[in-house]
LOLOVO-221167 format. One record per residue (C-alpha): residue in one letter; chain; z, y, x. Coordinates in steps of 0.05 Angstrom, whole numbers. Each point is the difference from the previous one (the first is absolute). Example, Ala and Ser with C-alpha at 12.3 -4.5 7.8 and 13.67 -1.06 7.14 Angstrom:
LOLOVO-221167
+---------+--------+--------+--------+--------+
! residuo ! cadena !      Z !      Y !      X !
+---------+--------+--------+--------+--------+
!       A !      A !    156 !    -90 !    246 !
!       S !      A !    -13 !     69 !     27 !
+---------+--------+--------+--------+--------+
END
This chain:
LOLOVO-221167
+---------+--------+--------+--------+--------+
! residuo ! cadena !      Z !      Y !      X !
+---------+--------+--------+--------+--------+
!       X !      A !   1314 !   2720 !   4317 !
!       X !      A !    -10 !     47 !     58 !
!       X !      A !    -69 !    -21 !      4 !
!       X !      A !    -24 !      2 !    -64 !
!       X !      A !     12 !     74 !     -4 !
!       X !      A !    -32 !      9 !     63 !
!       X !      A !    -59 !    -37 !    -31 !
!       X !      A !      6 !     59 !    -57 !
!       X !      A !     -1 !     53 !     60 !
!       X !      A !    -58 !    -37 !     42 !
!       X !      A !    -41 !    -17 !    -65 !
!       X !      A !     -1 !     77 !    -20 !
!       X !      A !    -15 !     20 !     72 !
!       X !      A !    -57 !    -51 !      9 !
!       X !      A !    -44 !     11 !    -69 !
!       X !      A !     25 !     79 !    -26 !
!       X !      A !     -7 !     57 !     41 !
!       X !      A !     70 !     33 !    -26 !
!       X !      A !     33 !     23 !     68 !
!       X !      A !     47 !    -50 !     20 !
!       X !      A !     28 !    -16 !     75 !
!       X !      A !    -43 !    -59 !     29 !
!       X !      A !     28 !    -62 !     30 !
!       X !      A !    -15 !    -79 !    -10 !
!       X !      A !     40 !    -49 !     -1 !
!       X !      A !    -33 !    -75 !     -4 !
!       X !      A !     60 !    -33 !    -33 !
!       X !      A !     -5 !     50 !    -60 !
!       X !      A !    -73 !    -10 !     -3 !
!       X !      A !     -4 !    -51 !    -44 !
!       X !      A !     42 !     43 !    -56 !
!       X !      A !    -57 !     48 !     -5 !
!       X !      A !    -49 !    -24 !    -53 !
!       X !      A !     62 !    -10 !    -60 !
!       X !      A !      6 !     72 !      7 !
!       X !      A !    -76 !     11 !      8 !
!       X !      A !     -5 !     22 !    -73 !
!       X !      A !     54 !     50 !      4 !
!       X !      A !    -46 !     36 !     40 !
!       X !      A !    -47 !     -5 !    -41 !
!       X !      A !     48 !     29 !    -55 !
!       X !      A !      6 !     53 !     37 !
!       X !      A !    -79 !     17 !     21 !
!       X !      A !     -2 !    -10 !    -79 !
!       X !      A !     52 !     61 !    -27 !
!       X !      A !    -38 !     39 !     59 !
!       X !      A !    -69 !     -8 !    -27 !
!       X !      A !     21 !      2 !    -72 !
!       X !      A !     42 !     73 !     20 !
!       X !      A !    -72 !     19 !     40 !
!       X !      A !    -44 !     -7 !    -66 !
!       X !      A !     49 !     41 !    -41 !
!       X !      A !      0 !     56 !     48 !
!       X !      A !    -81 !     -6 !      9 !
!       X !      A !     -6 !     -7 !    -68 !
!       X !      A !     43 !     60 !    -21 !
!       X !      A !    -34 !     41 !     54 !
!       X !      A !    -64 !    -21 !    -20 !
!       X !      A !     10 !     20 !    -71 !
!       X !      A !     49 !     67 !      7 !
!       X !      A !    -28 !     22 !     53 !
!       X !      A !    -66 !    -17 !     -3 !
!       X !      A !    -28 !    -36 !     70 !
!       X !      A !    -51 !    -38 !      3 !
!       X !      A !      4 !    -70 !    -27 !
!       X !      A !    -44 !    -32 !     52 !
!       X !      A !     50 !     32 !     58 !
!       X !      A !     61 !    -27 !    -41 !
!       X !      A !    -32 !    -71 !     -3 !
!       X !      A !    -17 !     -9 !     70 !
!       X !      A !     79 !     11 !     21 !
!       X !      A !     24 !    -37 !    -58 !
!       X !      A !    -47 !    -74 !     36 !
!       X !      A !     31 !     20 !     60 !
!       X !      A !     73 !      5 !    -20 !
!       X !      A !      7 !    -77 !     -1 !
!       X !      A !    -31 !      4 !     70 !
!       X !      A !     42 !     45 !     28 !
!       X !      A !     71 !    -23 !    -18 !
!       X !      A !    -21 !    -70 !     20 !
!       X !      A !    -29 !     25 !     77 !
!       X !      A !    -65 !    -32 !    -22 !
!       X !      A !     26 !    -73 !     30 !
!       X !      A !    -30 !    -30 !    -56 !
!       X !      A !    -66 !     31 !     -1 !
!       X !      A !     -8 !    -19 !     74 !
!       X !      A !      4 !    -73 !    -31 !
!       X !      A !    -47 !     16 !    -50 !
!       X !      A !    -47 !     18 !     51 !
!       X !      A !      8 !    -57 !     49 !
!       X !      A !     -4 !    -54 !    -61 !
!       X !      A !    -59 !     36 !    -26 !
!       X !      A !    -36 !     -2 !     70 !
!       X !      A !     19 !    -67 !      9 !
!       X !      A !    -21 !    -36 !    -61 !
!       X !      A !    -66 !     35 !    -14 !
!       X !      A !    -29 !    -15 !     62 !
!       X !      A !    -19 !    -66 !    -25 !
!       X !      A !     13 !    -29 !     64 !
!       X !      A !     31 !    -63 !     27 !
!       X !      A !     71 !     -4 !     -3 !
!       X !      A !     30 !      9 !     75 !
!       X !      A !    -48 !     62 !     -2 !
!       X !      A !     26 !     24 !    -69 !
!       X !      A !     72 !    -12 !     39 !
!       X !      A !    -26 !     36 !     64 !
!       X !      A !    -26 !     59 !    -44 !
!       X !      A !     68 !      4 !    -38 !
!       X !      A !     41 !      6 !     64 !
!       X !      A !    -59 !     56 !     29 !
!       X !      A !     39 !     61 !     -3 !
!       X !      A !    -75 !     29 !    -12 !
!       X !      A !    -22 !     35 !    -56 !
!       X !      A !    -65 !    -36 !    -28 !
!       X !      A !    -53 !     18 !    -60 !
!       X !      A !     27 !    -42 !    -60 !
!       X !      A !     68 !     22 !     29 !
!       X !      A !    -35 !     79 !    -13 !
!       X !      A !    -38 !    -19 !    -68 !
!       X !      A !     52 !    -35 !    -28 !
!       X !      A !     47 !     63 !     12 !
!       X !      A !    -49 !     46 !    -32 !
!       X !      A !      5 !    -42 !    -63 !
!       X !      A !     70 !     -3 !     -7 !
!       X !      A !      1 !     77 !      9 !
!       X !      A !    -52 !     18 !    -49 !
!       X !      A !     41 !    -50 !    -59 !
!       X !      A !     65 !     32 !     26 !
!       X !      A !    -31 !     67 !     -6 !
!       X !      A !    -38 !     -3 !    -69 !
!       X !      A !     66 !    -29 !    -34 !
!       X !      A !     36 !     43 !     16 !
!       X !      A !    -39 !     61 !    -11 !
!       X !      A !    -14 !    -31 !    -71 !
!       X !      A !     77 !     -9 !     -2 !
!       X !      A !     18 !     71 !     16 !
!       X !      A !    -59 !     22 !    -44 !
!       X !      A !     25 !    -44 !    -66 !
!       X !      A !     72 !     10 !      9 !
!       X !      A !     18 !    -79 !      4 !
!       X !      A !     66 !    -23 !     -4 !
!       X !      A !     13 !     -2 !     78 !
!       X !      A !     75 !    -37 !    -13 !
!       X !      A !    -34 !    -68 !     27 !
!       X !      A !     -9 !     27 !     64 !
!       X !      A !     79 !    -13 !     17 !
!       X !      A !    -19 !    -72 !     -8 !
!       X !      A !    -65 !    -13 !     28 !
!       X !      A !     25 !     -1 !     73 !
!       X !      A !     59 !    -44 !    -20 !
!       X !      A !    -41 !    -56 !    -29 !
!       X !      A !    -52 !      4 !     66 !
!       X !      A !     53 !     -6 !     40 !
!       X !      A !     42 !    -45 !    -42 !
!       X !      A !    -67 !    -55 !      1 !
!       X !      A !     -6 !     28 !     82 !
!       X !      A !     71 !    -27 !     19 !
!       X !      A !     -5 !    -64 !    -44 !
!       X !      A !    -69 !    -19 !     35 !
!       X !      A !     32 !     15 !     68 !
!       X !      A !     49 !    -42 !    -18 !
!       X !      A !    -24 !    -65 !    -41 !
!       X !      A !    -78 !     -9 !     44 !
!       X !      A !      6 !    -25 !     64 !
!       X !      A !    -20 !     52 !     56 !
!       X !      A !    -75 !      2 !     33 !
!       X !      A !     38 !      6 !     68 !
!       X !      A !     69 !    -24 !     23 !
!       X !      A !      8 !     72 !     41 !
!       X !      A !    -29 !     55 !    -53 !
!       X !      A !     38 !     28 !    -49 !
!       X !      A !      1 !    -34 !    -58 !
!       X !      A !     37 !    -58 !     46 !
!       X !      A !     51 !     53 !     22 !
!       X !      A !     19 !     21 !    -74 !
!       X !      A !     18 !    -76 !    -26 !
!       X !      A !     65 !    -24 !     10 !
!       X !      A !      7 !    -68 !     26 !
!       X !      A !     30 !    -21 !    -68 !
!       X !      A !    -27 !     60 !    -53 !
!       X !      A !     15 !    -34 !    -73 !
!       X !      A !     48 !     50 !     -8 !
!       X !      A !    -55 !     57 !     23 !
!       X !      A !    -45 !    -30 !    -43 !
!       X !      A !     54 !     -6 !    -65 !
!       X !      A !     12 !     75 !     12 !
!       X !      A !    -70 !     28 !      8 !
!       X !      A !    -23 !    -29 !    -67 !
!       X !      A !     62 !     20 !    -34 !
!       X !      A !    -22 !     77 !     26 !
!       X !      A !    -69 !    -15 !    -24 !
!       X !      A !     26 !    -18 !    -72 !
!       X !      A !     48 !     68 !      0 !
!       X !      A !    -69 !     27 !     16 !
!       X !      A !    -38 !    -22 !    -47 !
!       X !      A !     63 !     17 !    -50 !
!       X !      A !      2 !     66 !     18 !
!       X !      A !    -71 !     13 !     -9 !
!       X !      A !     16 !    -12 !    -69 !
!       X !      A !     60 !     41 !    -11 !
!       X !      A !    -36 !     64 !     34 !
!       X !      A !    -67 !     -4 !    -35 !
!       X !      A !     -4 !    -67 !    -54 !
!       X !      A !    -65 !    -31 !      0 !
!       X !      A !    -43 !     46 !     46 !
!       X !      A !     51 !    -10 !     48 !
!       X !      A !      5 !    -77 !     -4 !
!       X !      A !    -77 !      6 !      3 !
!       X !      A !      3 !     35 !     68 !
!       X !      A !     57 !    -51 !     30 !
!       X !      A !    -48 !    -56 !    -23 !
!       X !      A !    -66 !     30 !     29 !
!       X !      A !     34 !     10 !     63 !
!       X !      A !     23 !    -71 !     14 !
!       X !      A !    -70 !    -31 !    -27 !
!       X !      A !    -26 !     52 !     48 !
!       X !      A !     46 !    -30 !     50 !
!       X !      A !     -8 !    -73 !    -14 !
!       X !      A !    -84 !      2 !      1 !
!       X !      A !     -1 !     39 !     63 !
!       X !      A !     43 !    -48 !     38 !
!       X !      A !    -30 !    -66 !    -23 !
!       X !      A !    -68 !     41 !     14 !
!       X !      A !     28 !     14 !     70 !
!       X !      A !     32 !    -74 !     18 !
!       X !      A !    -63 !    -32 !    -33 !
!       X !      A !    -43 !     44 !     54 !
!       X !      A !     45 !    -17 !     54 !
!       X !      A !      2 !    -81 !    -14 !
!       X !      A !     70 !      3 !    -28 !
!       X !      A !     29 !      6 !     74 !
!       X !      A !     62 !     42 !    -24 !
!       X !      A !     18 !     68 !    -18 !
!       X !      A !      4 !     62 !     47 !
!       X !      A !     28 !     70 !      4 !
!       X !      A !    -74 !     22 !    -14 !
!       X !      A !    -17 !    -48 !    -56 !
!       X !      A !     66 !     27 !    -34 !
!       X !      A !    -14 !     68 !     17 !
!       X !      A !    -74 !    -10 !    -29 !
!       X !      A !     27 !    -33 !    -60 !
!       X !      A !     49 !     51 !    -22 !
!       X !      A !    -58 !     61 !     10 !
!       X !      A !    -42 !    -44 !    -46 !
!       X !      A !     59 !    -13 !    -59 !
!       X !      A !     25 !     84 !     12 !
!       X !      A !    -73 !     12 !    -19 !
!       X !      A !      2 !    -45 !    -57 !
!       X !      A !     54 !     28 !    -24 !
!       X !      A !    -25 !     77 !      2 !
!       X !      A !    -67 !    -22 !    -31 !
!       X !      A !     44 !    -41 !    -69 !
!       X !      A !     50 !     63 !      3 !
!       X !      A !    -76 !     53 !    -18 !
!       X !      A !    -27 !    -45 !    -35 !
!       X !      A !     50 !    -34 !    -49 !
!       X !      A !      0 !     69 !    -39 !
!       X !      A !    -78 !     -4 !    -15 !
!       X !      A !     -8 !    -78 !    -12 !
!       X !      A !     59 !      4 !    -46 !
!       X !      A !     15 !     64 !    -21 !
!       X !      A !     55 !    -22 !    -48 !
!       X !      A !     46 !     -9 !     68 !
!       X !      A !     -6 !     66 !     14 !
+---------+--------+--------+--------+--------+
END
């Protein structure tokens, strides 16, 4: 038992930046993605609590909208110590180089920052950016946003945990328990409280978002073990995934309004 709350401790001190003491302890490794989307719970209430400050300042206190929108993308970012995005980039690099596949693998390991790695950045940044300045700018219901990062993270742990690893020393082998029905049994019972909560907190718009976020989720994997041959999942292919399905998710939660405005 021991362990598993250490996994709590080392999950929240590996993937949020909230100041914790750091240590590692192997044993309690394998405890860490179970309570992967309580973190993301948490990176949730803090971006929703972000958007209703930047939205109340933005509207009592009148500062500029476009200001407000670029630290409302980065909140996500910031409370996560952009681990995931570093994924995103690597995957991105990787897969679009159209390449062989030990050079897609060399280019995912290369610690080196390369062009679709750069492009594919400046995309996600300009999406990020535009919904939410057309979130701040429309007043959208921004209750979703608790749940967003639980569902990523709820579909992050459960592919860490159920698709064999692209490497028997990277991470994604270091997170699964020898025996991880259990781990598994748990992770999908969080992703259903998810999904159930989305509902209580914001009814249809909300269930809307959940949904986006692990289609999101579930194209950009298969998109990302189809590229790399179906050898296994990785710490970057998970990281890349979950960028992809948070983005999803932001996109339904500005758009749901205008495509059905009788969800409002």
């Amino acid at each position: 038992m021991k362990n598993v709350f250490k996994g709590l401790y080392m999950s929240f001190g590996m993937f949020c930046t909230i100041p914790l003491p750091g240590f590692w302890d192997n044993k309690a490794a394998k405890y860490m993605m179970p309570w992967f989307p309580l973190v993301g719970a948490v990176i949730g209430l803090l971006w929703w609590l972000s958007a209703e400050l930047l939205d109340f300042l933005g509207w009592h206190f009148w500062l500029p909208m476009p200001m407000l929108a670029g630290l409302l993308m980065l909140v996500p970012f910031l409370f996560a110590g952009f681990i995931h995005l570093d994924g995103f980039m690597d995957t991105c690099d990787a897969a679009l180089s159209r390449r062989g596949i030990e050079d897609k693998l060399r280019i995912l390991k290369d610690p080196g920052t390369g062009a679709f790695a750069v492009i594919m950045l400046a995309i996600l940044f300009i999406l990020l950016y535009g919904s939410a300045l057309s979130a701040l700018e429309y007043g959208v219901n921004f209750t979703p946003l608790i749940v967003v990062p639980i569902v990523s993270r709820s579909f992050s742990a459960l592919s860490m945990l159920c698709i064999t690893p692209m490497s028997p020393d990277g991470y994604a082998a270091t997170f699964r328990p020898e025996v991880s029905a259990v781990h598994r049994v748990v992770t999908v019972f969080t992703t259903a409280l998810a999904f159930a909560l989305s509902w209580l907190i914001a009814g249809w718009p909300g269930l809307i978002v959940a949904a986006a976020v692990a289609i999101g989720f579930a194209a950009a994997m298969l998109w990302a073990l189809k590229s790399f041959e179906f050898r296994g999942v990785s710490g970057d292919l998970a990281g890349f995934s979950l960028v992809v399905a948070e983005l999803c998710g932001v996109m339904a939660l500005v758009s749901v309004p205008f495509a059905m405005p009788g969800l409002r």
